[in-house]
N, C-alpha and C positions, 0 to 999 in steps of 0.2 A: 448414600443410603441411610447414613445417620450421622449423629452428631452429639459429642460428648460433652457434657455439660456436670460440672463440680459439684455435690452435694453435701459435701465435707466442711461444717461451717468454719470448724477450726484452722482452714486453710484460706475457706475466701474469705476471713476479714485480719489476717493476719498481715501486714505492712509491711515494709521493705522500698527501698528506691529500686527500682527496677535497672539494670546494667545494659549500658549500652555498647553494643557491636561495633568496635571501629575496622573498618577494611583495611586491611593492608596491603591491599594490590595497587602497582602502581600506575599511572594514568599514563594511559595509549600516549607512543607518538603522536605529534600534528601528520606527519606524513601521513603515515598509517590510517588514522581517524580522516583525515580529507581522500584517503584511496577508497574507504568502508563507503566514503559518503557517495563517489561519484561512482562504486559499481553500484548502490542504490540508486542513481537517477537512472543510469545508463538499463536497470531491469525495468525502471516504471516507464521508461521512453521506449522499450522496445514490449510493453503493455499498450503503450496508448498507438506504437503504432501498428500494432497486430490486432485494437479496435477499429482502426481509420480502416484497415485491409477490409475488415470481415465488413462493414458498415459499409464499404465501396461495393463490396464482392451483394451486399444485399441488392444494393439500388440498380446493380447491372441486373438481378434478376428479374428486379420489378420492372425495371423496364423490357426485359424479354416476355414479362408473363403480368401483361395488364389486368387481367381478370383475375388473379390468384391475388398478385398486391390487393387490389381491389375489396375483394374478399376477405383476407387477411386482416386489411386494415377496418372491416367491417366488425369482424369478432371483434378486435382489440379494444373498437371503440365502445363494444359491449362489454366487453370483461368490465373498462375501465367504469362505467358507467355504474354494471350493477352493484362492483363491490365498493367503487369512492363517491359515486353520487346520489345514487336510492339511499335514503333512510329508513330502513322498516323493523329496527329494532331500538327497545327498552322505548317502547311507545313514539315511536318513530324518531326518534333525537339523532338515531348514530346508524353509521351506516357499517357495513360488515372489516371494512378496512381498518377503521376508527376502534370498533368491539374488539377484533384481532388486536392491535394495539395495545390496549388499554389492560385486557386480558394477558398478557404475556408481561407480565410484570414480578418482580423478584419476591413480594411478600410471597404469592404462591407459590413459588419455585417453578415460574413457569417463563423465566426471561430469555430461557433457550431458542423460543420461539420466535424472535426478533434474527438468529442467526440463518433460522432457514430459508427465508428466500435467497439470502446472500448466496448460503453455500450452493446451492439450486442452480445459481447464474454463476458461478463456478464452474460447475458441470457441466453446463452448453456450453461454457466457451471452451470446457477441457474437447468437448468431443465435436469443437467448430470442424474440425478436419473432414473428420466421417460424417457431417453432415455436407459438406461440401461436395464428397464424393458419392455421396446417394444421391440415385437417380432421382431425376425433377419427375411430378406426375400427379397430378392429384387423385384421389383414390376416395369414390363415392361413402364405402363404409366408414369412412372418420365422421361421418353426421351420427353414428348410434352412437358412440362414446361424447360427441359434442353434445347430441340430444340428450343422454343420461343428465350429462353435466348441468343442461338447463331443465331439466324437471327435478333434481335433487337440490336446486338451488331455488326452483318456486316452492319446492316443498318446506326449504326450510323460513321463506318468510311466512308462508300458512302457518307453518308450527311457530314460529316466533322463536328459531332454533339456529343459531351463529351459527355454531359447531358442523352443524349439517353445509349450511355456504360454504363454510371454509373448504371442506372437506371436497365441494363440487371443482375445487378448482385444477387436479392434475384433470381429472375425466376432460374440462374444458380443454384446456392448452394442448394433452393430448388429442382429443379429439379435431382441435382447429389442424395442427401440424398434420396428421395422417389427410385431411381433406384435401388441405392444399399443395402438399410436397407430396404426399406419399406411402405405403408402408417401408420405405427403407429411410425413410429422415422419422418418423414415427419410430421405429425399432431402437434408433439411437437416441432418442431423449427419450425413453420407457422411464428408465431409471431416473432420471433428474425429475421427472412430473411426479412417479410414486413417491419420491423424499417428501414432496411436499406435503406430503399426510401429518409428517410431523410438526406442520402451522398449528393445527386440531391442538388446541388446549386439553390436554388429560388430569385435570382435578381430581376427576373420581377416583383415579388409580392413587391418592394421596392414603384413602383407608386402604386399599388393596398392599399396600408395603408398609400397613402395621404389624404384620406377620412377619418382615422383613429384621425388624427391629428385636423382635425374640432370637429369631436364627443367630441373627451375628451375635448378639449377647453368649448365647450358647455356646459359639463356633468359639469364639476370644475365650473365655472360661476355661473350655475346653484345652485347646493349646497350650494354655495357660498352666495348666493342672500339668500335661505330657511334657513338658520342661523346667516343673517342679516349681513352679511360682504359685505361693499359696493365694490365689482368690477366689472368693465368696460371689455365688451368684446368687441372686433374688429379683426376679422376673427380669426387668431388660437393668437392673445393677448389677455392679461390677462394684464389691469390695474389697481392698487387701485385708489380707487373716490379723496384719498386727495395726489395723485402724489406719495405716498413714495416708491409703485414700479412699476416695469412696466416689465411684462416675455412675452418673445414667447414663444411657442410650436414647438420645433424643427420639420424639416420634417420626414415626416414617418418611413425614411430608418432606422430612429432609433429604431425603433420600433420591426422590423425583427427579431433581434435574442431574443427579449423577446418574440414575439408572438410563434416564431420555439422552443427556450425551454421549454416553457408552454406545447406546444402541445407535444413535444418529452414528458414531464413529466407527464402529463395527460397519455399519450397513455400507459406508462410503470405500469401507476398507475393501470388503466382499467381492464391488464392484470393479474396484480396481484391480485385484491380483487374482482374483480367480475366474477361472476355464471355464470349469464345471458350474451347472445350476445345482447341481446334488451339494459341492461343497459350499458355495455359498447360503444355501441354506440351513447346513449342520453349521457352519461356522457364525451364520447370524444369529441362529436357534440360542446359541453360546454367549449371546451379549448380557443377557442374567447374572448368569454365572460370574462373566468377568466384573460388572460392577460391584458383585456382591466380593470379590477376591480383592477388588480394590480398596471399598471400606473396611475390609476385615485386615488387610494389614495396616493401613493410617489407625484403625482406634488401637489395635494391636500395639504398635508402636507409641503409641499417647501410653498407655499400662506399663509399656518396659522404662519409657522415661521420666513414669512418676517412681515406678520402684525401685530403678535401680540409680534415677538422678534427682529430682526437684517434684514433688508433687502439684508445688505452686507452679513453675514453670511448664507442669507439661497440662495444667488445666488452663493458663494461659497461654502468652505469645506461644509457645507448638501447637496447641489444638485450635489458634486462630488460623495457624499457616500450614497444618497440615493437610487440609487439601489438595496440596501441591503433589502429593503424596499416592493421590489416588490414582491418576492418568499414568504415569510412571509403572505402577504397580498392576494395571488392569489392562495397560498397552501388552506387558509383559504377559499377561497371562494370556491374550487372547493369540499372541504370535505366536507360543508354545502351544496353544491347541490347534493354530493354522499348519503347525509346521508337522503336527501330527498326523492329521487328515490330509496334509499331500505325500506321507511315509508311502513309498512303493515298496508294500508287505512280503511281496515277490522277488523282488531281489533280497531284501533284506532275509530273508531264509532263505534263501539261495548262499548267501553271504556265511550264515551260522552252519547250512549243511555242507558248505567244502573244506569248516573250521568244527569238524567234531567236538574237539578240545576243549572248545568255549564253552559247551556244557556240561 
C-alpha cells in the first residue's frame, strides 16, 4: 500500500560497513535432503500423471462427441488467433497478447498480471473432478455470453482499447464451455473465467490509493501516540519528536500490487472455504481492509525498529525486506474476520445464557 523511504539526511549519508548475518543452522543430512528430493519428484510425477489422465479422459471425449471437439477446437483457434495473431493495436505493431505482456510489467506495479493466467489454470485443474462429473450436453445459450465476448472484443479494436480485449476473455471461454459441455461444466469454471478479470491492467486506480497513503500515515501516528511513542505527523511524514528519524509514506502506486494481490488472494480464498454466497462476498468486500492492516503493521514495525533499534537499519536492509511482512500480517487479518462471519451467534448465546455468571 506504501512504501517508506528516509528523509533524514543525517542518516542517509552517514557510513558504516554494514554486518553481515552468519546462519548458524546446520546443514540437512544427505539422507534427509535426497528423501525432501525424491518426495518432490514423486508429487511432480504424480502431477504429470493426473495430466496424461485428464488429456486421455479429453480425447475419449472428442472422440465420443465429434461435433463439440470440432466446435471447440474452432473457438480455440479463434481465441488464439484474435489475441496472438491480429495486430490492431499502438498502430497495428502488437497484438493483444503482446500489449497484455508488455503492460504487466513491475515499473507500474502491475507484474501481478503475469500470475493470473497461471493461477486460472490452477483452478480448472483443481475442479478437473466436478468437471468430469457434469453431465456432457451442449447447451444453446453459451452463444449470448460467447457472442458478448466477441462484440466486446471488436469493440475494443474500434476503440483502439487493449483493456476492453482483455477484459472479453472470461465472457469467451465461458461462453465457449456452456455451448459445448453445458450449464453444469459452465457453473464449475464460473469462478476461474471471472479471476481472469484481473489480466485487466488497473493504472488508473494508482491515483485512486493516494488517499490510501494519508490514511495509513494517520493510522501509524495514531498508534503511535496510544502507546506513548512521541511522533510528529506532517501530511503523509512520519517524524520522531527528538529528530532521530524522519519517514515518508511513499505514493500510493506503491500500493497497487499489494492491494491487487490481497484481493486476487482473498478472492481464491472465498472460493475455496466458503458455502455461502452471502459470506463470500462480506468476506471479499474485506480484501481492502486486510491490505491496508497489512501495510499498516510492516511500516508500523519499520517506526518501532528505528526507535527503539537502528534508524539506519530500519530505513535500510528491514524496509527492503519487510514486505515479507505484509502477507503474514494481512493473511491474519482476513482468517479472523473469516472466522467471524462463520461465528454461529445462536449458539454462542445460547452458550452465555446457560452461564449467567459470565456476565
Amino acid at each position: 500500500m506504501a512504501e517508506i523511504t528516509p528523509t533524514n539526511p543525517r542518516h542517509n549519508n552517514e557510513g558504516g560497513a554494514e554486518e553481515k548475518s552468519v546462519s548458524s543452522a546446520k546443514p540437512k543430512a544427505p539422507a534427509s535432503l535426497f528423501g525432501e528430493v525424491l518426495d518432490t519428484v514423486k508429487w511432480l510425477w504424480e502431477i504429470l500423471l493426473t495430466l496424461l489422465e485428464s488429456l486421455a479422459a479429453f480425447g475419449k471425449w472428442c472422440g465420443h462427441n465429434p461435433l463439440g471437439a470440432l466446435a471447440l477446437g474452432g473457438i480455440a483457434t479463434i481465441l488464439v488467433y484474435f489475441f496472438a495473431v491480429v495486430h490492431p493495436f499502438t498502430y497495428g505493431t502488437i497484438s493483444t497478447a503482446r500489449w497484455a505482456w508488455e503492460a504487466w510489467n513491475p515499473e507500474g506495479d502491475q507484474s501481478y498480471g503475469r500470475m493470473v493466467p497461471f493461477i486460472a489454470l490452477g483452478l480448472f485443474f483443481y475442479h478437473r473432478n466436478a468437471l468430469k462429473q457434469a453431465p456432457a450436453g451442449g447447451y444453446a445459450l453459451g452463444l449470448l455470453p460467447l457472442g458478448l465476448g466477441i462484440l466486446l472484443f471488436v469493440l475494443a479494436v474500434r476503440c483502439l482499447n487493449p483493456r476492453m480485449g482483455l477484459a472479453s476473455t472470461p465472457l469467451l471461454i465461458y461462453g465457449a464451455v456452456r455451448f459445448v459441455w453445458g450449464r453444469a461444466a459452465a457453473r464449475v469454471i464460473l469462478f476461474p473465467c471471472a479471476f481472469l478479470i484481473f489480466m485487466v491492467p488497473v493504472g488508473a486506480l494508482v491515483q485512486a490509493t493516494a488517499s490510501l497513503q494519508t490514511a495509513i500515515t494517520s493510522a501509524v501516528a495514531a498508534f503511535a501516540h496510544f502507546l506513548r511513542i512521541a511522533l510528529l505527523e506532517n501530511g503523509t511524514t512520519l517524524t520522531a519528536a527528538d529528530g532521530s528519524f524522519n519517514f515518508e509514506i511513499a505514493e500510493g502506486c506503491s500500493g497497487i500490487r499489494s492491494l491487487m494481490a490481497m484481493t486476487m488472494l482473498t478472492a481464491v480464498y472465498v472460493h475455496l472455504t466458503q458455502d455461502r454466497l452471502w459470506k463470500k462476498g462480506v468476506i471479499f468486500g474485506g480484501s481492502l481492509l486486510f491490505a491496508i492492516i497489512g501495510n499498516f503493521g510492516r511500516i508500523f514495525s519499520i517506526v518501532l525498529m528505528a526507535k527503539f533499534y537502528d534508524p539506519k537499519v530500519a530505513a535500510g536492509i528491514y524496509h527492503e525486506n519487510s514486505g515479507y511482512l505484509f502477507f503474514p500480517i494481512a493473511i491474519l487479518a482476513m482468517l479472523f474476520f473469516s472466522n467471524l462471519v462463520n461465528l454461529d451467534f445462536r449458539k454462542l448465546a445460547a452458550r452465555f445464557a446457560h452461564k449467567p455468571g459470565l456476565l
